[in-house]
N, C-alpha and C positions, 0 to 999 in steps of 0.2 A: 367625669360628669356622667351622671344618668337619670334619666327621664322616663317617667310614666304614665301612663294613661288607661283609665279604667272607667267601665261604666256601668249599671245595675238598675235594672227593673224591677219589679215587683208588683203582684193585684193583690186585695184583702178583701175578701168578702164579709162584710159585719153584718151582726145578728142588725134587726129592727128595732126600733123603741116605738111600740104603738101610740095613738093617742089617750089610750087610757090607763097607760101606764107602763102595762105588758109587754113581753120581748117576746118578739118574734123570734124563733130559733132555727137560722137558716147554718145553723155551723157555725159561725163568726168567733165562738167562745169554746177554748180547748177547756175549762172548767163549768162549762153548762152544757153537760151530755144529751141527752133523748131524753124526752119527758114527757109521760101521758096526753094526746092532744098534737103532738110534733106529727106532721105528715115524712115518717122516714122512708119509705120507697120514690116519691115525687122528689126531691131535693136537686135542684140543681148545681153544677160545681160553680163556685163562686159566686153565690146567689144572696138576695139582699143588698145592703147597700156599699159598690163596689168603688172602692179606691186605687187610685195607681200614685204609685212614687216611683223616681226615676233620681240618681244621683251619678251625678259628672265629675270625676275626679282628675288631675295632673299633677305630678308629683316631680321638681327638680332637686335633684342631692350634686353638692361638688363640696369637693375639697379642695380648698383655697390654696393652703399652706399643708404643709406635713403634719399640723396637730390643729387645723381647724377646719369644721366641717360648716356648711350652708346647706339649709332642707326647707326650700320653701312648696307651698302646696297651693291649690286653691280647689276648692267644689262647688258647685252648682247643683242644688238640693231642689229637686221641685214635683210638685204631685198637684193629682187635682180628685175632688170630693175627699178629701182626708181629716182628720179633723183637727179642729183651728183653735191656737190658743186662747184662756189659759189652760180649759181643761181639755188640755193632747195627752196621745199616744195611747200606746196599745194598753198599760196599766191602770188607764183612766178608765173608773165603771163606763157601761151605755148612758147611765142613768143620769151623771156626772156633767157629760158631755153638752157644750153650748151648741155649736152646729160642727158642719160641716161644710168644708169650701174648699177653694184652689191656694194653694201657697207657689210661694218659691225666696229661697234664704241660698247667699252666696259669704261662701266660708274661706278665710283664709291665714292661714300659718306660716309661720318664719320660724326657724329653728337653728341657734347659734350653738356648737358645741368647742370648746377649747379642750385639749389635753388628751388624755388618752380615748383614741377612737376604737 
């Protein structure tokens, strides 16, 4: 049998969506470079509007028998100002996006294997 435990942090700092339409561009976006108007000397690191996510992993594997295996897992996903379905993640435009809020989603996996390991 073995067991594990892992855990991961992370911050994102995203560009702004103003109220008139306009993105602010604090870095948030590796495909919207500097652009005439961007204050690029002032910028601060992880500036704009800043999220954290945080994921809680455990992981048990045993072998029952000589050709079967058991992998169950579970995670604990959680962030706060991130953004909130349906239009999430990182590939989601600024523009796209509903808001932003706190989550937190609890994952879990079972894994049956017979035969050759």
């Amino acid at each position: 049998m073995a067991t594990s435990l892992s855990f991961a942090h992370s911050r994102h700092g995203d560009n702004v969506l103003l109220d008139d339409g306009s993105i602010l561009n604090v870095g948030g976006d590796l495909h919207r470079g500097w652009r005439p108007g961007d204050e690029r000397d002032d910028k601060s690191f992880l500036d704009g509007n800043v999220g954290r996510h945080n994921v809680l992993t455990t992981t048990i594997d045993m072998r029952l028998w000589p050709r079967l295996r058991l992998r169950l897992a579970a995670g604990l996903d959680w962030g706060e100002n991130v953004p909130l379905p349906p239009a999430d993640g990182p590939a989601t435009p600024l523009t796209a996006r509903e808001e932003y809020g706190d989550g937190r989603q609890l994952q879990l996996s079972l894994d049956m294997r017979y035969g050759v390991l």
